[in-house]
C-alpha positions in Angstrom: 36.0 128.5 105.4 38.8 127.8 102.5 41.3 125.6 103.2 43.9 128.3 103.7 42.1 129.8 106.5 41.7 126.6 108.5 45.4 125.7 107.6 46.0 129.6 109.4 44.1 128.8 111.9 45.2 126.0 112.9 49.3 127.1 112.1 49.0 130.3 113.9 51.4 132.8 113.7 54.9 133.1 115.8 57.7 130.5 116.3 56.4 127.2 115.5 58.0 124.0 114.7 55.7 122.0 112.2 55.5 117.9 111.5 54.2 117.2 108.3 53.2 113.6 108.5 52.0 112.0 105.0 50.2 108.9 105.6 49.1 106.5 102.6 49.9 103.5 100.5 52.3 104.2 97.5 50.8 101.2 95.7 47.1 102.0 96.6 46.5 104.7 93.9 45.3 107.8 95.5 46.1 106.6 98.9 49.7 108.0 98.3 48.2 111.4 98.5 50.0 112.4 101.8 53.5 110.7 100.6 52.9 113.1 97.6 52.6 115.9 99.2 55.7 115.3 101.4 57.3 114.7 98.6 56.2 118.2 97.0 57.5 119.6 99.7 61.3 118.3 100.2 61.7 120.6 97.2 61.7 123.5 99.4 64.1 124.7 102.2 61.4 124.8 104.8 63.4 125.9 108.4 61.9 124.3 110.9 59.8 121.7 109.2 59.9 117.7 109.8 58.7 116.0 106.9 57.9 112.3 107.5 56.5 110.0 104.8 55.0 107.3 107.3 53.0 105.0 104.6 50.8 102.8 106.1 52.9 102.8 110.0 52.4 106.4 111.1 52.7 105.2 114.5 56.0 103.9 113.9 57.1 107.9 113.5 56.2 109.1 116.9 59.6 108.7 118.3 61.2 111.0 115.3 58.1 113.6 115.8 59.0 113.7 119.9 62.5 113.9 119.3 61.5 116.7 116.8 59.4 119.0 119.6 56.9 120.0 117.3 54.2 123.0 117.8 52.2 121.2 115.4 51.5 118.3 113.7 50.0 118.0 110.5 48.7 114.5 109.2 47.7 114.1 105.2 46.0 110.9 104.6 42.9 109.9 101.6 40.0 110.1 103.6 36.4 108.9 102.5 34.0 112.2 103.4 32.0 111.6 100.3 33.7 114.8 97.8 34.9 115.0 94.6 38.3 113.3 93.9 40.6 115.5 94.9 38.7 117.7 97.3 40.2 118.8 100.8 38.8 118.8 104.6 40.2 119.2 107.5 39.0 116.5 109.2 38.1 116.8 113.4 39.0 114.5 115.5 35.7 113.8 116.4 34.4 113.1 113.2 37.0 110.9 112.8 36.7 108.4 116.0 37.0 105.1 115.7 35.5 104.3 112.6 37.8 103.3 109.3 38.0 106.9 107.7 41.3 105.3 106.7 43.4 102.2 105.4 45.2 102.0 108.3 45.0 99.4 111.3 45.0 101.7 113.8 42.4 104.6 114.4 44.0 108.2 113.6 42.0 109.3 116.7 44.3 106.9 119.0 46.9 108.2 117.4 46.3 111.8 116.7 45.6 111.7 120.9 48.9 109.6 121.7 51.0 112.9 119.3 48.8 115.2 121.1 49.7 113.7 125.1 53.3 113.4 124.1 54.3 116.2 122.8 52.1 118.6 123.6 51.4 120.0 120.5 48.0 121.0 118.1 47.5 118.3 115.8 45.3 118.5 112.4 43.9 115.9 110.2 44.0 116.5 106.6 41.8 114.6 104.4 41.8 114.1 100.1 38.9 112.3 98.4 40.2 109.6 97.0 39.0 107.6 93.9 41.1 104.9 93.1 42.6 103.2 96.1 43.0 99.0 94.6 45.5 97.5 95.0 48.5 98.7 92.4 46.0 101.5 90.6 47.7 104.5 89.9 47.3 107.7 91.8 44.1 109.6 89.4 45.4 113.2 87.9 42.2 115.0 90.3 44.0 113.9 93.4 47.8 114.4 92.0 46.7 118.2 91.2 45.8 118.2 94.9 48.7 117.3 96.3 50.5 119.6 94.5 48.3 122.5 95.8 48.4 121.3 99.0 52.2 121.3 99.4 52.4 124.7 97.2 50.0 126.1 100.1 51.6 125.0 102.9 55.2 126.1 101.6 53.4 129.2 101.2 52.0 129.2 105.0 55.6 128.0 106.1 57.7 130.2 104.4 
């Protein structure tokens, strides 16, 4: 299944009110991946869209994303699945448990269940190969390219 059709899948169709979460480390190279994208997408007028750039805290969002009364939640974070640079996977909850898929201190899978309990909506995982991710490497032009089809498809999806 392409990327597309899981993003449709997963978004539906009808009324919905969609958090885009990018999680990442601006000064971790291709960890910013998910602040890119949100950044992509503030160019557009989305209606009904919350973007959030959370960095490295996404759990220090959950209040704005409650207040927000999302349908969906939508998390983009670098995640080691062993692709290309650059390549996309949604990214199961199960698969992601409580291992270190990420950077960040806290599991997604604690919080991806915390979004889920308290505000009852579907919540996805979104996952770019990374390749450079030391400390104060730039973001590499495979994984920049991604983010910027990432955010032109889920304007498109949005619109």
């Amino acid at each position: 299944m392409s990327l597309r059709e899981e993003l449709e899948d997963f978004l539906g169709n009808g009324d919905r009110r969609v958090a885009v979460m990018g999680i990442g480390s601006p000064i971790r190279g291709d960890d910013a991946v998910g602040l890119l994208v949100v950044e992509e997408l503030q160019r557009f007028e989305l209606r009904n869209v919350l973007l959030v750039s959370a960095e490295t805290v996404p759990e220090s969002f959950t209040g704005k994303i409650r207040d927000f009364e999302p349908t969906h939640v939508l998390m983009i974070d670098a995640a080691h699945f062993g692709g290309d640079p650059g390549n996309t996977r949604m990214i199961s909850k199960a698969a992601i448990g409580g291992s270190t898929i990420s950077t960040h201190s806290i599991p997604l899978s604690v919080l991806i269940n915390f979004i889920e309990n308290t505000t009852r909506s579907r919540v996805a995982l979104l996952g770019v190969q990374p390749k450079e991710m030391e400390l104060g490497s730039e973001v590499t032009p495979d994984v920049r390219e991604a983010s910027r089809k990432i955010a032109s498809l889920i304007c498109d999806l949005l619109k």
